[in-house]
Steps between C-alpha positions, in 0.01 A plus 500: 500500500616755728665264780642615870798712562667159609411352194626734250816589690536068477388555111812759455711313671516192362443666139815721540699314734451793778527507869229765564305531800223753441283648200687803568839379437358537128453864476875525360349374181775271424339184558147629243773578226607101572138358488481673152771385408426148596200529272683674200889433568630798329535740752810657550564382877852646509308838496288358876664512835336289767752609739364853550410728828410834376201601325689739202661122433169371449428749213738258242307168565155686441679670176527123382174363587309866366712393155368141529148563519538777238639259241292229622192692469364374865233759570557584912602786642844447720469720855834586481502737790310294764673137377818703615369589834516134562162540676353101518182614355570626164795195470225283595274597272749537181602158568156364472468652170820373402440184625184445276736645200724263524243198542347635202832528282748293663621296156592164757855513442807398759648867598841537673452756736823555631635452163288787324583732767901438470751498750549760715092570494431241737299655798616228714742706709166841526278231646789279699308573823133373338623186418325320740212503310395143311597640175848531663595125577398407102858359382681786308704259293274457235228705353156471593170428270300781458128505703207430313177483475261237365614554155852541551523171709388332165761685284766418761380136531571426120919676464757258481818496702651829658758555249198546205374748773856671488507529151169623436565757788789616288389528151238722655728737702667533124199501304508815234278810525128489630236600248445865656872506498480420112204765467724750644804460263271480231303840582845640602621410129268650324500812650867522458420448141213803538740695647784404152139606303484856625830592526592439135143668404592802697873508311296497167282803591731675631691456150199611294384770720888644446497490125111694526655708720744625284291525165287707771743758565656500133171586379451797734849639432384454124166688588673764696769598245254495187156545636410587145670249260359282261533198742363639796187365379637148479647567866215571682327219392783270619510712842110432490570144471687510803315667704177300445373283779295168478154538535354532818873649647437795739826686579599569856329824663867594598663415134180679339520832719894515461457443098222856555798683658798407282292410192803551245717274760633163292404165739 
């Protein structure tokens, strides 16, 4: 359903326990990080400021809900730039589509509004001169049940008393790591453990291609000294060894054309 700007802002308000006025009041982004989080409850709502007037201020709450959608894998693009501009067509619009979201994922659990945003986050005292609106002579006391839709109303219908509602809202704001979360600790693991892999392989190289290295140039002092002994014999076929390449190996242009004009030069 898409619903009228009246609607919606009466949706928001009684979901979040808001005073707003207008669609456009939403274009600081705090109160789409809050729907999300109504859905999921693990955002971190210390990070979003409802009480906000400039638009660089508005870059932190979109910061959070960009994050949210990225670990929640919801495919929609977030108009950053024109949500900012507060303009009531793009608000209007965004809160459709997050309306339907939330209809479609909203788990029918009691959510604290004002106690998932923390004190000191309440907007009350930005929007002091909206709160004429309905939404603004609800009873702040006491924490309001989340709207719903058809299937939510059922979900609601069926939870005991409001303390279960308090409890369950708590073991989720403490619940342990989401699975991407887990994904990314795993993947982040093993490349740590990659990483272990190719260090120690490149301390054993480098300890082999030493010891070569100096059989290389004992064998050309050797070579140089007694180009004629019995063992030179022996020698070169050891040098040969070394120099050999796997088949298929093509040596640099630049290695090959320097080894044509220092050709006695030991690598």
């Amino acid at each position: 359903m898409s619903g009228s700007r009246q609607e919606l802002i009466g949706w928001v308000n009684e979901l979040l326990e808001l005073n707003y006025t207008k669609v456009e009041q939403l274009g600081t982004g705090a109160a789409y990080c809050q729907i999300m989080d109504s859905i999921y409850g693990d955002l971190p709502m210390a990070r979003v400021k409802f009480a906000t007037k400039h638009e660089y201020e508005y870059l932190g709450n979109y910061k959070v809900l960009q994050t949210c959608f990225t670990a929640k894998k919801v495919d929609k693009a977030i108009p950053t730039d024109r949500l900012m501009k507060c303009k009531m067509q793009d608000n209007l619009e965004f809160l459709q589509w997050m309306r339907k979201y939330w209809e479609q994922n909203f788990p029918g659990d009691f959510y604290d509004a004002k106690a998932r945003r923390g004190a000191g986050n309440d907007p009350a005292a930005a929007n002091r001169s909206t709160s004429h609106t309905p939404a603004g002579n609800r009873s702040t006391s006491t924490p309001v049940k989340r709207a719903t839709n058809g299937g939510a109303n059922r979900s609601m219908s069926t939870r005991g008393d409001t303390s279960s509602h308090l409890s369950a809202v708590g073991n989720r704001s403490y619940r342990g790591p989401s699975p991407d979360q887990a994904v990314i600790l795993g993947l982040q693991r093993e490349l740590q453990e990659e990483r272990n892999t190719v260090t120690a392989l490149e301390k054993e190289r480098d300890f082999y291609f030493g010891k070569l290295r100096d059989i290389e140039v004992l064998i050309q002092q050797e070579l140089e000294t007694t180009p004629e002994s019995g063992e030179s014999a022996l020698l070169k076929q050891i040098q040969a060894v070394l120099y050999s390449t796997e088949e298929g190996f093509e040596i640099p242009p630049e290695e090959q054309a320097a080894e044509e004009e220092y050709p006695d030069e030991t690598f």
